[in-house]
matplotlib code that plots the C-alpha trace (Angstrom):
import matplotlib.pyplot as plt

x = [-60.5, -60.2, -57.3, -55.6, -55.9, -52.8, -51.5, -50.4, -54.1, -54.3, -53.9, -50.6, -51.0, -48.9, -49.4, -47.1, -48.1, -50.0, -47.1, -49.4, -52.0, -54.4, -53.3, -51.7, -48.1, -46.4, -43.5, -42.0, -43.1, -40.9, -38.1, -37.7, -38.3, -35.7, -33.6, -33.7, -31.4, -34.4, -37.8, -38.3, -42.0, -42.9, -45.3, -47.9, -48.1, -51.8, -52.6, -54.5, -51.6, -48.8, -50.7, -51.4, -47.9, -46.7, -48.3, -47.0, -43.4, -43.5, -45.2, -42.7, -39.7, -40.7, -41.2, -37.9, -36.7, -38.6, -37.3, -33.6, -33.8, -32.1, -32.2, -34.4, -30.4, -29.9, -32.5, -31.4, -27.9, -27.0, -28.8, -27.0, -29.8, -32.4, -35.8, -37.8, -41.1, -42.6, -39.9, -36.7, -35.7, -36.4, -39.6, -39.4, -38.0, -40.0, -36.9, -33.7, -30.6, -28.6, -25.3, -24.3, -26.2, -27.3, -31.3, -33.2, -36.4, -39.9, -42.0, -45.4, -47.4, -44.8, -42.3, -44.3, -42.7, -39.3, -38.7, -36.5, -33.7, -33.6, -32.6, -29.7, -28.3, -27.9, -26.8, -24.0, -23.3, -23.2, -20.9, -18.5, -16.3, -16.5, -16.0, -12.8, -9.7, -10.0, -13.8, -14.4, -16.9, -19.8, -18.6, -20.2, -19.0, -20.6, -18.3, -15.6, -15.6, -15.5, -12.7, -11.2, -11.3, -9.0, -6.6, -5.6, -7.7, -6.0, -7.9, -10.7, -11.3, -10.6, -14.4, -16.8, -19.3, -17.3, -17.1, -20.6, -20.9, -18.2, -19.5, -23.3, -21.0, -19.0, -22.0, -23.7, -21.4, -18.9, -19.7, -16.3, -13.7, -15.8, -18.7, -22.3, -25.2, -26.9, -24.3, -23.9, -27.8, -27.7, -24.9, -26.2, -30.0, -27.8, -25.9, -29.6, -31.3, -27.9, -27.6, -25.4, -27.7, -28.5, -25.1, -23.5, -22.7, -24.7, -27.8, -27.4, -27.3, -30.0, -32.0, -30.7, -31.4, -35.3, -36.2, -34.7, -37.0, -39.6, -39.2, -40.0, -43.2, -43.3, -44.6, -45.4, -45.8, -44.9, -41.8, -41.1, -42.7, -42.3, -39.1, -41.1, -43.4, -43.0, -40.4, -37.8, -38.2, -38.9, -35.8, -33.6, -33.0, -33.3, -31.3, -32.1, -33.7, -30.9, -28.9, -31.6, -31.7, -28.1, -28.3, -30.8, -28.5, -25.6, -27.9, -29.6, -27.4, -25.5, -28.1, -29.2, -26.0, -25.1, -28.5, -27.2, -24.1, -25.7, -28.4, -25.3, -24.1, -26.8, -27.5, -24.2, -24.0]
y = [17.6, 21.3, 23.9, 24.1, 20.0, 17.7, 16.5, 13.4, 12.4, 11.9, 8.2, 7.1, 4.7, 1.3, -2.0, -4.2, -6.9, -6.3, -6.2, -5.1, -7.3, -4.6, -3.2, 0.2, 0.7, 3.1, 4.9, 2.9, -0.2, 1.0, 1.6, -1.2, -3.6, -2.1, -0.7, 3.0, 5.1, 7.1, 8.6, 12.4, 13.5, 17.5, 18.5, 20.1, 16.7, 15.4, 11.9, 11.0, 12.3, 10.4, 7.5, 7.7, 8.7, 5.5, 3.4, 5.0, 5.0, 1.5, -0.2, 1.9, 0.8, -2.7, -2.6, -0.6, -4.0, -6.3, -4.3, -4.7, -8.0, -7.1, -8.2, -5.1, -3.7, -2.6, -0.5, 1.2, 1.2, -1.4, 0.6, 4.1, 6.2, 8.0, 9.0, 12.0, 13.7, 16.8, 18.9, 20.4, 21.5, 25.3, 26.6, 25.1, 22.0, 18.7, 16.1, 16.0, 14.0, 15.4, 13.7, 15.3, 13.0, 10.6, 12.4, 11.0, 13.6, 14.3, 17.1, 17.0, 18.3, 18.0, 15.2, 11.8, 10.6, 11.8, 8.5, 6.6, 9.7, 10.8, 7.1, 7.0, 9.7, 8.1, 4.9, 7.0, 8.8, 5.0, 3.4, 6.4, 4.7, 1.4, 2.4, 4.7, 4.3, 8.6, 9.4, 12.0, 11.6, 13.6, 12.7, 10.5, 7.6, 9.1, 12.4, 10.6, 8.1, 11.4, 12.8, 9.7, 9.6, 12.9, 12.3, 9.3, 5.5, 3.8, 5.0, 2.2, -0.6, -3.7, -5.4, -7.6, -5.0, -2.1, -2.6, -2.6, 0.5, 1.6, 1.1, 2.3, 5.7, 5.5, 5.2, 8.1, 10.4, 9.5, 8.5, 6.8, 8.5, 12.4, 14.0, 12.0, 14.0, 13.2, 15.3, 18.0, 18.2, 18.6, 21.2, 23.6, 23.7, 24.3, 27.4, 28.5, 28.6, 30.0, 27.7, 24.6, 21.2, 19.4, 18.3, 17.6, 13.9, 13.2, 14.8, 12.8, 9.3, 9.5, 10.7, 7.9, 5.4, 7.0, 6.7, 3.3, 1.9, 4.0, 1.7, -1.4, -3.2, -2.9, 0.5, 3.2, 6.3, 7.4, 5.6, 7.4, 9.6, 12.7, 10.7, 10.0, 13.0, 16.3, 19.2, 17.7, 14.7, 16.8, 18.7, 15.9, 15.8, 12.1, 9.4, 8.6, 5.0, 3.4, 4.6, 3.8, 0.7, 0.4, 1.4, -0.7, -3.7, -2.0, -1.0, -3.9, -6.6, -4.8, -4.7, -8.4, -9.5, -7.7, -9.4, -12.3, -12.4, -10.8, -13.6, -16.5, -14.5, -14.4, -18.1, -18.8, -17.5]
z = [10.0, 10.6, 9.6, 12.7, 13.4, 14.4, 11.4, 13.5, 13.5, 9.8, 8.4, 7.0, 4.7, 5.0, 3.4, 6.0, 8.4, 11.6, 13.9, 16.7, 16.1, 16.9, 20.4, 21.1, 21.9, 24.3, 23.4, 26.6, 24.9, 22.0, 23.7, 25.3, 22.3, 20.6, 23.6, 22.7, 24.6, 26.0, 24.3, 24.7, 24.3, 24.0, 26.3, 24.1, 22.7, 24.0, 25.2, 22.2, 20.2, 21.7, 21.4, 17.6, 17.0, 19.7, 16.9, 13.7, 15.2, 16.1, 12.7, 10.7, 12.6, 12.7, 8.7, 8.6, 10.4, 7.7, 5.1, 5.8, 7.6, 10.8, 14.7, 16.7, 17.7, 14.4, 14.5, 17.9, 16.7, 19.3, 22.0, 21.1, 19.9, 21.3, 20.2, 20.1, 19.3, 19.2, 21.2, 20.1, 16.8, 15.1, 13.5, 9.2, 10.8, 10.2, 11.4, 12.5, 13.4, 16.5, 16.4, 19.5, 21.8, 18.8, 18.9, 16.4, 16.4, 14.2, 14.7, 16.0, 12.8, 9.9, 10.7, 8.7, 5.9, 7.5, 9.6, 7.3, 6.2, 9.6, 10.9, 7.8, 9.6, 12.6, 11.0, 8.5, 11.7, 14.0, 11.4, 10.4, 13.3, 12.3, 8.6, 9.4, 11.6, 11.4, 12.2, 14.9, 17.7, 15.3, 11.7, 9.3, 7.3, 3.8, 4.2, 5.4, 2.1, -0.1, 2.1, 1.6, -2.1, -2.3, 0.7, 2.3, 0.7, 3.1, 6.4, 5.9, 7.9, 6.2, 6.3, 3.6, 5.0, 4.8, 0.7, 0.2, 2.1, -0.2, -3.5, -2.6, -1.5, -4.7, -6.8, -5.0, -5.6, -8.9, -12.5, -14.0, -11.6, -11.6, -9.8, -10.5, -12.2, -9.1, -7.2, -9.9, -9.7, -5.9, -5.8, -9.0, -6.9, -3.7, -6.4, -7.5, -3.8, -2.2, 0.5, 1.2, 1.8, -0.6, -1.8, 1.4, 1.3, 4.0, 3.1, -0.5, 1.3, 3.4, 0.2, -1.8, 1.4, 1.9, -1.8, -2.1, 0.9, -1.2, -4.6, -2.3, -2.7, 1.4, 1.9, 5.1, 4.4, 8.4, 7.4, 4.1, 1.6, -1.1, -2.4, -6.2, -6.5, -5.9, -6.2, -4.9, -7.6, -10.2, -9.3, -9.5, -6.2, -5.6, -7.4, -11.3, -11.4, -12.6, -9.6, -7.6, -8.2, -8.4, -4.5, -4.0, -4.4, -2.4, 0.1, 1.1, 0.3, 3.4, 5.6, 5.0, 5.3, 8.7, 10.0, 8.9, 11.0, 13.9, 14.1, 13.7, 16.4, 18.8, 18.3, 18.9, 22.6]

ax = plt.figure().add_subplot(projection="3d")
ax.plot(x, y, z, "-o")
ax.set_aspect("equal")
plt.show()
């Protein structure tokens, strides 16, 4: 593979099930299987491109949907969010999460391994309303908890769900009643580097939801990656294991149990 090669064409490695059982996918065929909003391709992507990327977008969300034991709406936020690849975004940018339209989008060349974070954004963005009786149209449930902790506890819907969500926040970001060492680690590298990121509650969900999904013996690297090695890691940027693990528990007891309901629900109708 030369320099200047799509690094879309390279292999991500995965160990899951065969979900395609050998055939190419469309990004169509994605959005309708798990009713997408829309899809939004950039058009210096090439055919051969879309169609390897087509593939890696659909086995990692289909293990992302193994992994937390959901129905296919779940993963589309019940239809709300839309997809997109290759367009958009600034130059240093591999993913992001547009709340402002609900865009979940990778780059072209740099946005594997960014899958899973960028969809807990959408998610902590999704469920900020169903979390709060106070979230705005573009706020999300994890800075909304923390908000919550200084002003006003009583702003939370009263759900089984809801605690779980809760306590994965709470463990995030306290340690007995004070800031975590995973948040004090975040904001003294957001002191060092002069910049505000890392420490947002937001950004330190989604890195505690991407490493967590990283632990698992299900693994795709298109999915998630760079959440165990690296400078990042090394810089404490990613939950201890403890916490992980911790999170783990939180996390995906929450997910399971949603699915859970949702598939008593749908057999029910």
């Amino acid at each position: 593979m030369t320099q200047n090669s799509s690094r879309i064409l390279r292999p991500y490695w995965r160990n899951g099930p065969d979900h395609r059982s050998g055939a190419d996918v469309s990004f169509l065929d994605i959005v309708k299987i798990f009713d997408f909003q829309r899809i939004k391709v950039g058009r210096w992507v090439t055919t051969a491109e879309q169609q390897l990327a087509a593939n890696l977008f659909f086995d990692a969300l289909c293990d992302l949907q193994t992994i937390l034991q959901v129905p296919t709406q779940v993963i589309s936020l019940n239809g709300s969010l839309a997809l997109s690849f290759g367009t958009g975004g600034s130059r240093g940018t591999c993913a992001f999460y547009q709340p402002q339209g609900r865009v979940l989008a990778l780059a072209k060349n740099a946005g594997g391994g960014s899958l899973a974070h960028e969809w807990f954004h959408a998610f902590d963005h999704y469920i900020a309303s169903k979390m709060f009786k106070n979230a705005a149209p573009v706020q999300f449930a994890s800075r909304l908890w923390l908000q919550n902790q200084v002003t006003d506890k009583e702003t939370m819907h009263s759900h089984p769900l809801n605690n779980w969500l809760s306590a994965a926040f709470a463990d995030i970001f306290l340690d007995a009643g004070a800031p975590s060492a995973f948040f004090q680690r975040a904001r003294a590298y957001d002191a060092k580097s002069q910049r505000r990121y890392y420490a947002l509650p937001e950004e330190m969900a989604a890195r505690s939801f991407e490493q967590v999904l990283q632990r698992l013996p299900l693994q795709n690297r298109f999915l998630v990656d760079g959440t165990l090695a690296g400078p990042a890691f090394e810089a404490g940027l990613y939950p201890e294991t403890a916490r992980a693990e911790r999170l783990a528990c939180y996390w995906l007891s929450y997910f399971q149990q949603l699915g859970t309901a949702l598939q008593s629900k749908l057999g029910a109708v």
